[in-house]
N, C-alpha and C positions, 0 to 999 in steps of 0.2 A: 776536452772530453775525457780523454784516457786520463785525470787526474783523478777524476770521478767514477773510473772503472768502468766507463762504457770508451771505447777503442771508434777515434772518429775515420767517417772513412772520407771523407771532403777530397777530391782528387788532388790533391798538396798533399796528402798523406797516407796515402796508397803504398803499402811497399811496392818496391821498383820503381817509383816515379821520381821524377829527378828532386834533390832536394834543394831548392832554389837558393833556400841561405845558407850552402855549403859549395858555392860556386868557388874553383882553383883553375890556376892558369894554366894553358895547353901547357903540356910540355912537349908539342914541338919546337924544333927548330926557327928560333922569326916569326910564328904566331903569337899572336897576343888575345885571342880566344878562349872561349871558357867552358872550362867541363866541371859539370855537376855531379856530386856522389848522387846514388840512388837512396832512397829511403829505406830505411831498413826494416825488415818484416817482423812480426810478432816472434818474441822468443829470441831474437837477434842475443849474440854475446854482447853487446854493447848498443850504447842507445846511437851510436855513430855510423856502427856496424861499418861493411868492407868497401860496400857497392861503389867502390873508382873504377876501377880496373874494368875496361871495356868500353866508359862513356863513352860519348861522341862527343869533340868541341863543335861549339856553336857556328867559328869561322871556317876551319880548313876541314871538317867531319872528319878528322883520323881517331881513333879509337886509341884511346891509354891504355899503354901497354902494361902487365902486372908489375913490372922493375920501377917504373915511372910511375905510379899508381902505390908502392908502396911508401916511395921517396915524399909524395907530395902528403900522404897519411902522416908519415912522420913528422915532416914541418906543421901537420894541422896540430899534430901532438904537444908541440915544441910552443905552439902560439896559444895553445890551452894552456898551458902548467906554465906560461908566462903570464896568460892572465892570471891565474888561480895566485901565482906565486903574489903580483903585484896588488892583487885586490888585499891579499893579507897583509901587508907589508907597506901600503899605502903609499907608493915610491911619490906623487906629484912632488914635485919640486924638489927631488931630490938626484933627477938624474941628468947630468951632463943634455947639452944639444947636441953633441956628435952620439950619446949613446940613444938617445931621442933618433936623431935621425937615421943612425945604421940599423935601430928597431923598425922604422916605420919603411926603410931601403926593402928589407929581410918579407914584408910583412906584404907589400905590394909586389914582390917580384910573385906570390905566389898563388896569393889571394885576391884575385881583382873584387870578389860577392864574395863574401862572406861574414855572417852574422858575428863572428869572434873577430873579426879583424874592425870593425866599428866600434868594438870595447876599448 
């Protein structure tokens, strides 16, 4: 709908509500639980915007912390301008299986749900 200039409000897309295909792994300690950025509000800097920091993971409910919260933004960074890079660049068949699998290692430790990590 916001393609169309009317902004939908379907509860999936409510700023502050979790954004389900931007699910990252706790980062605590031995959880393997998932926190979800929040959706980000009208006017947002960016259409990803910040909303980590604070989540709750799904298994042990601890709350990411802003340092942890910035680190797992950056890997979301890092696995965007990897896709971006490779969608131009067309890598199939072109990269190694150890660099295949140290990408897909990189990709899981951080992103158990998430929409760019299925690309």
């Amino acid at each position: 709908l916001a393609s169309r200039g009317s902004p939908c409000r379907c509860e999936r897309c409510l700023p502050g509500a979790q954004d389900t295909s931007r699910g990252f792994r706790c980062p605590s300690a031995g959880c393997l639980g998932v926190v979800f950025a929040a959706v980000a509000g009208a006017g947002s800097a960016s259409a990803h915007g910040r909303g980590l920091a604070g989540s709750v993971c799904s298994r042990c409910g601890e709350k990411v912390p802003d340092a942890a919260a910035e680190q797992l933004l950056r890997e979301e960074s890092w696995l965007l301008g990897q896709i971006d890079a490779w969608e131009a660049t067309s890598p199939r068949g072109q990269l190694s299986e150890a660099e295949i699998a140290a990408l897909v290692g990189r990709v899981e430790r951080s992103f158990p749900q998430h929409a760019a990590a299925e690309r």
